[in-house]
N, C-alpha and C positions, 0 to 999 in steps of 0.2 A: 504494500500500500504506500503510496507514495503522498504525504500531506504537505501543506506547506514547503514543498520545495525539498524538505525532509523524508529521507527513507527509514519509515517507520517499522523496525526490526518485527518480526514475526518470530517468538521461540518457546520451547517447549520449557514447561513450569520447573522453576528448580526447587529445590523443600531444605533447608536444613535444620538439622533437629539436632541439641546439646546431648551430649556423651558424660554430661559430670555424676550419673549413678552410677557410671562403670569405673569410675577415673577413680587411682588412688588418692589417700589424700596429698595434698602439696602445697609448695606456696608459687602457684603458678595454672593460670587459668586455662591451657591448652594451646596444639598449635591452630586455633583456627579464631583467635581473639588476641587482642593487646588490650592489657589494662592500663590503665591511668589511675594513682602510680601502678609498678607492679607489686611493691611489696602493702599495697590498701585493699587486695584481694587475694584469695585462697579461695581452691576447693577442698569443702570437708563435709563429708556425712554424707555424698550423695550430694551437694548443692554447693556452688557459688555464691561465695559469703565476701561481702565489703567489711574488713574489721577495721578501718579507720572511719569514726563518727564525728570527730570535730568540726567546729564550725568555722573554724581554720582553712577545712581541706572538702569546700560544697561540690557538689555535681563528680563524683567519683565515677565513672566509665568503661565499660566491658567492649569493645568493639569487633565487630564481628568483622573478621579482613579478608577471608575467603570467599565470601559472598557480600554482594552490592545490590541496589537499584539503579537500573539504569535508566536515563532518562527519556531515551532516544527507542523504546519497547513499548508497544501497546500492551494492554491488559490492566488487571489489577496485582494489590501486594497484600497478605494481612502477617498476621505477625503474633505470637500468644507466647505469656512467660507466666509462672505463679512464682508470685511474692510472696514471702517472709516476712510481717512485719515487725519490724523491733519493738519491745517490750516499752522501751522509753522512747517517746516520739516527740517531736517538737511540732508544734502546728502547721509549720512550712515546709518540716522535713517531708524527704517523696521519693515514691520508686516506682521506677518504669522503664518504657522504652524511648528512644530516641531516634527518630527516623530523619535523610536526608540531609546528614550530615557531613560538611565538607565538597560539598557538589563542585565541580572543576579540579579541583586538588586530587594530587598523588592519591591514593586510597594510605599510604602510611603516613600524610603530614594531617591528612581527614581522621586519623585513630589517633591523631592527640590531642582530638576537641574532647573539653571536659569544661571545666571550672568556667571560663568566660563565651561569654554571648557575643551577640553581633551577626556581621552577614557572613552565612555558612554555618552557623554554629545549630540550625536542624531545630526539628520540633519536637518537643518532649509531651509526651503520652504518660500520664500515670496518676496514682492515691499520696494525697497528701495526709499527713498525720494527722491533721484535724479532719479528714473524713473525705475530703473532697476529689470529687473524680475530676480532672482537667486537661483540656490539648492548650498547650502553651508556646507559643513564638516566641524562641530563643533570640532571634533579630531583632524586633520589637520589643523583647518584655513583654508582652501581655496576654493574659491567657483569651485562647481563641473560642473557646467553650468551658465551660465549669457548671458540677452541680454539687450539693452536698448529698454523701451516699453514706456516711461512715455517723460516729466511729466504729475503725473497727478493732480487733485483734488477731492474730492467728496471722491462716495462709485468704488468700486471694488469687482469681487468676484475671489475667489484663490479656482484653482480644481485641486487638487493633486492624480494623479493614479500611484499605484505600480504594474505594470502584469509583470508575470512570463514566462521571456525567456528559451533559453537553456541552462542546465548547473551550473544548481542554482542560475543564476543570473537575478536580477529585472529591468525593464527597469520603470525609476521615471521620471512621464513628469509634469510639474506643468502648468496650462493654465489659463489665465493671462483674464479676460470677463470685459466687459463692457457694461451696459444694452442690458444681455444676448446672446451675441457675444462675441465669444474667437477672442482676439485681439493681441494677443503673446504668444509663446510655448516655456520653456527651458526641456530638458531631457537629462539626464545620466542614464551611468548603475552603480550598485551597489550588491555587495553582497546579498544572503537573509536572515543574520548574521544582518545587518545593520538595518534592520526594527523591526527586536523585540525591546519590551519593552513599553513607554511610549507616546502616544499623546498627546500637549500640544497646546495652543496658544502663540505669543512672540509679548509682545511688546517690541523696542529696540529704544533706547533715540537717540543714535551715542555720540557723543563723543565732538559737539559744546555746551557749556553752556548755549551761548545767549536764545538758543530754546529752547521751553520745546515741545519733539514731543512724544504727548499721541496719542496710533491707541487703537479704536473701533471696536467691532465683534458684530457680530450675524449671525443666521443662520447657525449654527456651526453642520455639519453631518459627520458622519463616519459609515462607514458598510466593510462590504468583508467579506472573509470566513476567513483570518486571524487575523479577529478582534474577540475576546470573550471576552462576559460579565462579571462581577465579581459583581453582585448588593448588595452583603455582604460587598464590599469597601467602601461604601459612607462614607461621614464625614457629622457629626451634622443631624440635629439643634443643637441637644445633641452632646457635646462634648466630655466627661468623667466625673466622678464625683469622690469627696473623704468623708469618713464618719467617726467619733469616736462615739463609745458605751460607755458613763461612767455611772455609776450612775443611770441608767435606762433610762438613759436620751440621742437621738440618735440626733445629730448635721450633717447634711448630706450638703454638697455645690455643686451643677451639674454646668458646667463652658459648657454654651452656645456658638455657636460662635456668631459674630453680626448681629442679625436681626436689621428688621427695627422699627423704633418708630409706623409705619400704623401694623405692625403686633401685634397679639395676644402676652400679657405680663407676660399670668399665665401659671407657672407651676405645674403641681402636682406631689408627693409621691402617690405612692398605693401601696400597698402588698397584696401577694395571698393569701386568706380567704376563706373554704371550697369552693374551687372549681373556683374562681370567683375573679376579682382583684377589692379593695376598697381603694377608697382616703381616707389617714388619713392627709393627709395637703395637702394646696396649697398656692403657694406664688408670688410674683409679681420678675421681672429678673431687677434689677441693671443695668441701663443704663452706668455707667461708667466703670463695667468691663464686664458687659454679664453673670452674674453672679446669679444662683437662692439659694436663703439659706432655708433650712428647719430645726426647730426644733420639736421633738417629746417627750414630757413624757411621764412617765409611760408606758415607752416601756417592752417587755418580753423580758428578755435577756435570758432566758432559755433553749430557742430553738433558729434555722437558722431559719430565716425569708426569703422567696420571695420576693424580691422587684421589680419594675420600675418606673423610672422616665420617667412622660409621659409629651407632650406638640405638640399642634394643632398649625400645619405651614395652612398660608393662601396663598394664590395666586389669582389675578384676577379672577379666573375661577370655582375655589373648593381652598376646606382643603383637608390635609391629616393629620392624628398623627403621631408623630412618638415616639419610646420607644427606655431607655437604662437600660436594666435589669441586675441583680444582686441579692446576696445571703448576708443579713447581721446576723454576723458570730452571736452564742451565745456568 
């Protein structure tokens, strides 16, 4: 279909559904999310937990970096998480989702919107502590719909749908359930400008000190036909790595992000060898920075060398390996 000059992509629905009941516990929220910070979330017990509540540290951020909204796709998007609310809550504190964040931007300079507003900074979906269900414009401040549903305590689950009116504009209703009963509905319209770019979870402190209001997730789904995958974006286990060649001698460090102490501690070196990848070290990861160091003698510096840094993530359930490959130079 061809609109406005614009070819408007045609694609089949992508879905992603969170994995954190399988995942051990850690301080590290998966490779298919950056938090904001990393060490103000953990997964434990089956759920995605923000343990910083200060009012220091507002709009704390899960972002989802494997999968987007794109802008340039017909169809619709929704999106469903259940929250955990915190025992102590501050009237402004709030947990939800955040859609359309960073629209133009990298998708990794888009997974470091949190704390400040403004243009890009996406729409936030969610239950404020004093009860209210609300869609709110991060650009403007102002909330674009609100009602009072609460208070409440306990779980909640938050079903955000975007369908396509006339006119290019999105009709965004968020419904507000309670074991399995939608119990409150807010909706506005909004641009279809507005929904590209980035999905995120928020946790938000509000603005009382006395509290510390940390919100919990899981169950965390998104699909539509305007949502596509990118499974090239993940981040870790492997992080990046840096290496010197002197002397024949090859000093390589891979900079992990935080697994857990119950996960697997060994990393290996391999390099490609007629045909076939061989470990020429392995070495255990430095709990204090995340960190795995390899040295190599009597390395050939005379040619480029194939390399990856491989290492075995566990889950409840299975492993999987994962690799970060590279070329070490002659």
């Amino acid at each position: 279909l061809l609109t406005t000059g614009i070819l408007a992509l045609s694609t089949q629905a992508a879905e992603y559904n969170s994995n954190w009941a399988h995942a051990l516990d850690r301080p590290w929220v998966g490779q298919d999310c950056w938090a904001n910070r990393l060490q103000d979330w953990q997964v434990s017990d089956g759920q995605l937990k923000c343990i910083n509540g200060s009012a220091r540290f507002p709009m704390r951020t899960v972002h989802l970096t494997t999968y987007r909204i794109e802008g340039n796709i017909l169809g619709d998007f929704e999106a469903q998480v259940t929250v955990d609310l915190p025992s102590k809550k501050n009237n402004d504190a709030a947990g939800g989702l955040l859609i359309g964040a960073g629209a133009g931007l990298d998708y990794r300079a888009a997974s470091l919107i949190h704390s400040n507003g403004g243009k890009g900074a996406g729409i936030f979906a969610a239950i404020r502590g004093n009860g209210e269900l609300f869609i709110h414009d991060r650009e403007s401040g102002k909330d674009l719909a609100v009602i009072k549903a609460g208070p409440f305590n306990g779980s909640l689950r938050l079903d955000l749908k975007a369908s396509e009116q006339a006119g290019g504009v999105y009709k965004l209703s968020l419904n507000l359930l309670q074991n399995g009963k939608v119990i409150k509905t807010v909706s506005c319209k909004i641009p279809k400008s507005r929904l590209a770019g980035n999905v995120a979870l928020v946790s938000h402190s509000g603005k009382e000190r006395k509290k510390a209001s940390q919100f919990s997730f899981s169950q965390w789904r998104c699909a539509g036909d305007m949502l596509k995958a990118f499974p090239q974006r993940n981040s870790g286990p492997i992080l990046s790595n840096q290496y010197t060649l002197s002397r024949k001698v090859l000093k390589m460090t891979a900079q992990m992000l935080p697994v857990s102490p119950l996960d697997n501690q060994q990393v290996k070196l391999q390099i490609q060898q007629d045909g076939s990848w061989k470990t020429v070290a392995t070495t255990e990861i430095d709990s204090y920075g995340y960190t795995a160091r390899f040295r190599v003698a009597n390395w050939d510096d005379t040619k480029d060398t194939a390399y990856r840094v491989a290492y075995e993530l566990k889950s409840k359930t299975a492993s999987k390996e994962y690799f970060l490959t590279g070329t070490i130079r002659r």
